[in-house]
N, C-alpha and C positions, 0 to 999 in steps of 0.2 A: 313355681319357678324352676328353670331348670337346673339352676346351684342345690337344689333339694336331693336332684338325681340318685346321689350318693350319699343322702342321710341315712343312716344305720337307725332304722326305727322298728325293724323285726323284731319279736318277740324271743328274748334271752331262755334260751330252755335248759342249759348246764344250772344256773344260780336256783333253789327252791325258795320260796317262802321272801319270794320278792316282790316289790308292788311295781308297779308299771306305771308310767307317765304319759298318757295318750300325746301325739307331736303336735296335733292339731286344737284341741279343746283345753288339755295340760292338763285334764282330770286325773288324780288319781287314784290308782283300783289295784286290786290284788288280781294275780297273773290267772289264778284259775278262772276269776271270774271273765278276762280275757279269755282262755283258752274255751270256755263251756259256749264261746257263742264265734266259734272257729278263727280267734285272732282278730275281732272284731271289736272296736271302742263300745261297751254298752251303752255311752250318754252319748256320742256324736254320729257316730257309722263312720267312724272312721278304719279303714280296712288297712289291719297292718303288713306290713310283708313278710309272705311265708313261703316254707322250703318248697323244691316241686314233690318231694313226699309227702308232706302235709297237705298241699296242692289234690296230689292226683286221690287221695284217704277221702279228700271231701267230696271230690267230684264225682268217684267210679261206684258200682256196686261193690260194699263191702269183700274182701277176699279175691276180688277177680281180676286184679293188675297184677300181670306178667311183663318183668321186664327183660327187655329186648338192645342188644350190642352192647353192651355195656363193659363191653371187653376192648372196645375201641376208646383210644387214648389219643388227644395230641402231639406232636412230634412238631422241633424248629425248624424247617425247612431255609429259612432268612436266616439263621442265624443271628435273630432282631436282640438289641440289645438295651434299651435306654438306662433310668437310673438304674433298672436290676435286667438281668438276661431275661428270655420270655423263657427259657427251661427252667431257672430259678423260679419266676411266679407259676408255673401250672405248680411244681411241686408245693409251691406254696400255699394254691386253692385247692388242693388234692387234699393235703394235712387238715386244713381248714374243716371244709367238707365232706371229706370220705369218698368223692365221686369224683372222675377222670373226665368229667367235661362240663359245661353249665346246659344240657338237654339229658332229662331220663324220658325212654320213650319205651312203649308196650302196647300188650296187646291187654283189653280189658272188657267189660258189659255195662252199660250204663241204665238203668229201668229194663235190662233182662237182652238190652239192644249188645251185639256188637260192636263195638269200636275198635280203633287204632288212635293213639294219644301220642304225642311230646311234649313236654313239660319245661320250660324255661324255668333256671334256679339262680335269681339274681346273686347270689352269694357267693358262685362258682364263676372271679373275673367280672365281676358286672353282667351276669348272664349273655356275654359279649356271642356272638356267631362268628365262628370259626369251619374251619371245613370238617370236622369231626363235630360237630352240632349239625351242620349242615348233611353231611349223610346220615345221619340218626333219621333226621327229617324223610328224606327220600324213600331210607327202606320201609318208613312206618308209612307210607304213602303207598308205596310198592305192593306191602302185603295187605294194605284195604283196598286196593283193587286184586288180588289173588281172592282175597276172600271176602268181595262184595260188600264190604260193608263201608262206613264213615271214617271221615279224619277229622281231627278236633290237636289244634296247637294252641298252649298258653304260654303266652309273652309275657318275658318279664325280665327286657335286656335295654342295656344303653345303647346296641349298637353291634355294627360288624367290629370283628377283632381286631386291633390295628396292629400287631406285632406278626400277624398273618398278611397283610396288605391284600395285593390282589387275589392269593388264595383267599381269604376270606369275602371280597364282595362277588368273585365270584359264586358263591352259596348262595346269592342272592336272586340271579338266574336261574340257578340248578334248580332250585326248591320251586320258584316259580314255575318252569317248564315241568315239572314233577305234578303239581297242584294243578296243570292244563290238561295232564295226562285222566287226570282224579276226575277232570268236570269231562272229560269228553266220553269216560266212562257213566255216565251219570248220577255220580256216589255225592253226595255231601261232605261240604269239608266245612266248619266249624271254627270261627278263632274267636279267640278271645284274651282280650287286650286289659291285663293287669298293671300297678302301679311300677315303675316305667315302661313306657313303650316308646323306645326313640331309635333314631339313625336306624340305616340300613335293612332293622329288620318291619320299621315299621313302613318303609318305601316299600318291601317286597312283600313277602306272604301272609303277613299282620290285617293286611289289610284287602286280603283275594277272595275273604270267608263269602258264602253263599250264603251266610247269615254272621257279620261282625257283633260279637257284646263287650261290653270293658264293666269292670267292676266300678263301682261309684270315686269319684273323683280322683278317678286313674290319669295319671301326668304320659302324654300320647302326642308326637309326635317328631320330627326329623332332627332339625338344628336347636339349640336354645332361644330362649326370650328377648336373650338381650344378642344374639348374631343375628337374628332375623330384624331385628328393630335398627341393627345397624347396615345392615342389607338395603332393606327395603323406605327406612327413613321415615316412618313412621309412626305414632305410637300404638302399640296392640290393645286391642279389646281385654277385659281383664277376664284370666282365666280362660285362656282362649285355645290351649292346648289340653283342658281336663276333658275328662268324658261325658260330661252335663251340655259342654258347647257344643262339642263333636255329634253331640246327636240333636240338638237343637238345628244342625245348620246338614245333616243328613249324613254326616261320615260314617256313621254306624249306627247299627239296628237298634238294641237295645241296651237299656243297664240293669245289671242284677246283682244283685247283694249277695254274695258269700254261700249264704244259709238259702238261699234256692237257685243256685246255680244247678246241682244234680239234676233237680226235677224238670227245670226248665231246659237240660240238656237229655232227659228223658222225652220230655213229652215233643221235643223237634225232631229226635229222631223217628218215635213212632210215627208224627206227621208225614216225614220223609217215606216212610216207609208204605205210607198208605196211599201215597200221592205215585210214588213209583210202580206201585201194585196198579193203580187205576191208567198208567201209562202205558203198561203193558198188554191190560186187555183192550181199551181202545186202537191200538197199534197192533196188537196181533195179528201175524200175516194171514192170509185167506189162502189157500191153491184153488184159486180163481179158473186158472189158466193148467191145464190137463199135462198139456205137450206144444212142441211149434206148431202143429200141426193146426190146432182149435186156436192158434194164436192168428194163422194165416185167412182163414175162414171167417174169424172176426173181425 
């Protein structure tokens, strides 16, 4: 359901010697023994939500994330204010957090491959896209076509920013026309759709991957359950925004579990990698043709 959005079910890492209450099964375990199978319910599969540090630790080769703008902050342009100023809550997911926007982006190796990564950190505003998440996205796009290699974005937002308005959906275009740039290059871009994936950002580049995966019954897509049932007027299929439907009915490639996300993000780049190798020497240009001259004669 989409009232879930905003359940606080991440794993508490300040408290030690705590036991954990899975949200889904209600089993309960001791935190390490969540933490040894990466924030993962041992009796359900149920995948809790974690930081894009913990994120990016599980996905990249050990040591090899470099991160990248992270000197870029938010600023209020609107002047937006509702029950609190929007200058008052960044400084209040900054405290929260440690981090000056809800995207950490780098440069990193994943099975020895190149990448360029962004990491959505539901913690930081609802992992909301704002226009400083949105250029993180673009330069990490930018420098994997500088240096030929892949994009890989993990989601993990309710949405464009609204204290941003149309600075914010515009990011939604930008990043798109960015991602056209990525494919016309013929680099692979990679997304992958964690627990939530809604509004805005799952309308735009959530959903452009040349290969889309979501983590197991990841909550994925625009408006909620009950605005769409009021929309449209009738009743929805149960469970009809998780990532078990979504790929049942083709919206995305595959589902992977946590603990082989790496490999399986390993072993598609090598893929990519062999398949672009084979495109070049089939396409390999010939000097068929000397000069005009033997062009005229032909």
């Amino acid at each position: 359901m989409f009232g879930n959005l905003f359940k606080k079910d991440e794993v508490k890492e300040e408290t030690p010697n705590q036991w954990i209450k899975c949200p889904k099964c209600t089993s309960l375990m001791y935190y390490k023994e969540v933490e040894a199978k990466q924030h993962v319910c041992p009796k359900c599969n149920h995948h809790f939500r974690i930081s894009a540090q913990k994120r990016i630790e599980s996905i990249v080769d050990e040591g090899s994330f470099v991160e990248m703008d992270d000197n870029l902050a938010p600023i209020d342009p609107l002047k937006f204010s509702d029950k609190k100023s929007y200058k008052k809550r960044i400084e209040e997911a900054k405290e929260k957090t440690g981090k000056t926007s809800s995207v950490m982006s780098g440069s990193c190796t994943i099975g020895g491959n190149p990448v360029e990564i962004a990491v959505f950190d539901f913690s930081f505003m609802g992992g909301s896209l704002g226009s400083v998440e949105g250029e993180k996205i673009v330069r990490g796009i930018s420098r994997a076509i500088e240096k030929n290699c892949g994009f890989i974005i993990v989601s993990a937002s309710g949405g464009a920013r609204m204290q941003e308005s149309t600075y914010s959906l515009l990011q939604m275009s930008k990043t798109s026309a960015a991602l056209n740039r990525l494919h016309q290059k013929g680099l692979p871009f990679i997304s992958i759709l964690t627990d939530p994936t809604m509004g805005g950002v799952s309308a735009s580049f959530a959903m452009l991957g040349d290969i889309i995966m979501a983590e197991p019954d990841a909550l994925i897509g625009f408006a909620g359950q009950r605005v769409i049932k009021q929309t449209v007027g009738v009743d929805l299929p149960e469970g009809f925004q998780r990532s078990e439907f979504l790929l049942e009915h083709g919206l995305i490639d595959m589902i992977v579990n946590r603990d082989d996300m790496h490999q399986t993000l390993s072993d598609l780049f090598k893929l990519f990698k062999k398949e672009t190798k084979k495109i070049e020497t089939v396409y390999e240009p010939e000097s068929i043709v000397e000069n005009e001259e033997d062009t005229v004669s032909k």
